[in-house]
N, C-alpha and C positions, 0 to 999 in steps of 0.2 A: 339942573342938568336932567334930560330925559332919559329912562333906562333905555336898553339897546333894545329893539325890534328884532327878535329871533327868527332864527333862519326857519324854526316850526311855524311860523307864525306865514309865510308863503305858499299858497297855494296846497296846504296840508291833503285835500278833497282829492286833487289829480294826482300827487302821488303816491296815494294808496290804491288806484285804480289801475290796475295794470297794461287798460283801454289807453292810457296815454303813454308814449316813449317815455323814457324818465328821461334823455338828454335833452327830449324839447321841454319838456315841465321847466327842468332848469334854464330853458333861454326864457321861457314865461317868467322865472323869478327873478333873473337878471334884467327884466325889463322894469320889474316892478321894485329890485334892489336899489336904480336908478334915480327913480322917486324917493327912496327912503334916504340916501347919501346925499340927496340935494337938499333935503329937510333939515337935515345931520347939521348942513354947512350955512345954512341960512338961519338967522335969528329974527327976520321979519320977513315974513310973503303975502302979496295982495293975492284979494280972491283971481286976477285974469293969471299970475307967475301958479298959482294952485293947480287952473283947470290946466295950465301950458305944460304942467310938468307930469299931471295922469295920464293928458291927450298925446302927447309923446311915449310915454308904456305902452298904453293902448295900441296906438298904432303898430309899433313894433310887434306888440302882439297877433295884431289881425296880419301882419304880413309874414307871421307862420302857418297862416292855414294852408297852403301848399304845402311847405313839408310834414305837416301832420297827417294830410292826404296820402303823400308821398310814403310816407311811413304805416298804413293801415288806419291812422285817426282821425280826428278831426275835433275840432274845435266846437264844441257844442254845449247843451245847457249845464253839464255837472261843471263842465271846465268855467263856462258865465261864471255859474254860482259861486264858483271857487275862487274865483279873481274879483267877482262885486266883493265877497265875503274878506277878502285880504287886501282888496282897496278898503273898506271901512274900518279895517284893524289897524289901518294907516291912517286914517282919516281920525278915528280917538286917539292912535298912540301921540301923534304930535297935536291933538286938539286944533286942529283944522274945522275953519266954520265953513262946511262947505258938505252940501249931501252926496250922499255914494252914489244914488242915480246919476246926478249929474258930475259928477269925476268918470263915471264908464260911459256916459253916453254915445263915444266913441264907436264903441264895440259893434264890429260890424258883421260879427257871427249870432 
């Protein structure tokens, strides 16, 4: 059994930044909590159910850059860094053979 994937372990970079809303951080980590429950429930995934199931976070991700706009922010390199850096803490926690470039390559900020 794998240990549990802590909620520290989401996006830690954007919400110490006070440049980003914390309620949207958390729809970032509920996108990415998404991924980690589908891992949770699966005991076998091929690499295409891998990339389907970052590219689906991702996306939901990039269809918040309006309201981060909305809100004074946006979606840019610290927030990148912070979601490639907790997509690969995803990617060792369940030992996924699969690189973190290409699980974000989605990312269209």
């Amino acid at each position: 059994m794998r240990g549990k994937f802590y909620d520290q372990h989401y996006v830690p970079e954007m919400y110490r930044d006070s440049f980003y809303p914390g309620f949207l951080v958390d729809k970032v980590k509920s996108a990415l909590k998404k991924v980690v429950e589908y891992f949770n429930t699966c005991d076998y995934y091929d690499d295409e159910e891998i990339q389907d199931a970052f590219d689906a976070a991702i996306s939901e991700i990039n269809d918040l850059q309006r309201e981060f706009d909305m809100n004074g922010s946006e979606l840019e390199t610290v927030a990148r860094d912070s979601i490639h850096a907790t997509v690969g803490r995803i990617i060792e926690h369940f030992e996924l053979d699969k690189d973190v470039d290409d699980a974000t390559g989605q990312i269209a900020f």
